[in-house]
Every structure is written in structure tokens, then in C-alpha cells.
C-alpha positions as a printed Julia matrix, in Angstrom:
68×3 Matrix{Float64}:
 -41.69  28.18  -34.47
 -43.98  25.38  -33.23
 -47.77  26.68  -34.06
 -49.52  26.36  -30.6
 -47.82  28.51  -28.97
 -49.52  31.08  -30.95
 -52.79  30.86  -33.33
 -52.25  32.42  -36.91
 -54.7   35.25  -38.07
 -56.59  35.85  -40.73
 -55.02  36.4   -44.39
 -51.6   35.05  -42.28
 -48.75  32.73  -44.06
 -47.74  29.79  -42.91
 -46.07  26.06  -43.46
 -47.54  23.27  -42.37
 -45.85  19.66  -41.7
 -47.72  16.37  -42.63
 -45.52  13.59  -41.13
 -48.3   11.04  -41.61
 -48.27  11.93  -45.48
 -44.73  12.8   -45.85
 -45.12  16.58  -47.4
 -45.17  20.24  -46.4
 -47.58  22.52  -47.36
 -47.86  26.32  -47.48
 -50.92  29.02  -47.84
 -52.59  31.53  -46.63
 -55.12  31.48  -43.67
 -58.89  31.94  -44.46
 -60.49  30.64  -41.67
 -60.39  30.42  -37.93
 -62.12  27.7   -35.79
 -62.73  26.33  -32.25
 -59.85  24.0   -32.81
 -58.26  23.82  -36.4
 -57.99  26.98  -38.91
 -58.2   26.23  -43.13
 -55.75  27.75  -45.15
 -55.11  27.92  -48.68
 -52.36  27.2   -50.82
 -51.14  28.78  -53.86
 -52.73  26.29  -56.41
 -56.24  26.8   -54.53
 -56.38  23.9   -52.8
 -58.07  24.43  -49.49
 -56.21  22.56  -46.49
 -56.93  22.34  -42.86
 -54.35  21.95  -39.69
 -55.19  21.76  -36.15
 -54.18  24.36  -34.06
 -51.35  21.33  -31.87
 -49.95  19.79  -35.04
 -46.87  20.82  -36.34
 -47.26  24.43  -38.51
 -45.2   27.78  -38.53
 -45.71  31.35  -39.82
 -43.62  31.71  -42.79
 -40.64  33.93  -41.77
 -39.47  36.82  -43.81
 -41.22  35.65  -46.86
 -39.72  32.47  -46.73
 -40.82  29.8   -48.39
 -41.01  26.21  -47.22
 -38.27  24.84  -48.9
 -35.91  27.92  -47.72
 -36.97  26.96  -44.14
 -36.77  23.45  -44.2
């Protein structure tokens, strides 16, 4: 599912795609903004994605590379 159709909530999963860095990241949401939401992955790393790049909600617990 391409994100913008829908914005993720709070405490949501998802996967997000960096083409311009070549990798694919996963976390949890922690916050929502005017035009981006920060998530964090499992190695506490805070990320951020805008809400029209390329990012899904993880799908019946499935993880990135099970999706890809």
C-alpha cells in the first residue's frame, strides 16, 4: 500500500523505502506532523518520512524483507 493514501497513527508499524539511499527501513510511529511523521526502528534509531514518499503499514506482522 502506497502511504498517502492514508496517514499512519500513533504507536503504528510501518516500512519505509529510501530509493535515494538504497535501503528499507521499518519502526514504529511516534510522532505526527503537518507534513512528515518520525518513527522509530527497532535499534532506536529515530527516522523521519514524509507523508508522499514511498512507506506502507506493515501487513500481518510482516516484516520488510517478507514484503519486499
Amino acid at each position: 500500500m502506497r502511504g498517502k493514501n492514508k496517514r499512519p497513527k500513533l504507536k503504528d508499524e510501518i516500512i519505509h523505502t529510501e530509493y535515494n539511499y538504497n535501503r528499507v527501513n521499518q519502526g514504529k510511529v511516534i510522532q505526527l506532523l503537518d507534513m512528515q511523521f518520525l518513527y522509530q526502528m527497532k535499534d532506536g534509531s529515530i527516522r523521519h518520512c514524509m507523508f508522499d514518499e514511498d512507506w506502507r503499514f506493515v501487513a500481518d506482522g510482516k516484516t520488510k524483507k517478507e514484503t519486499n
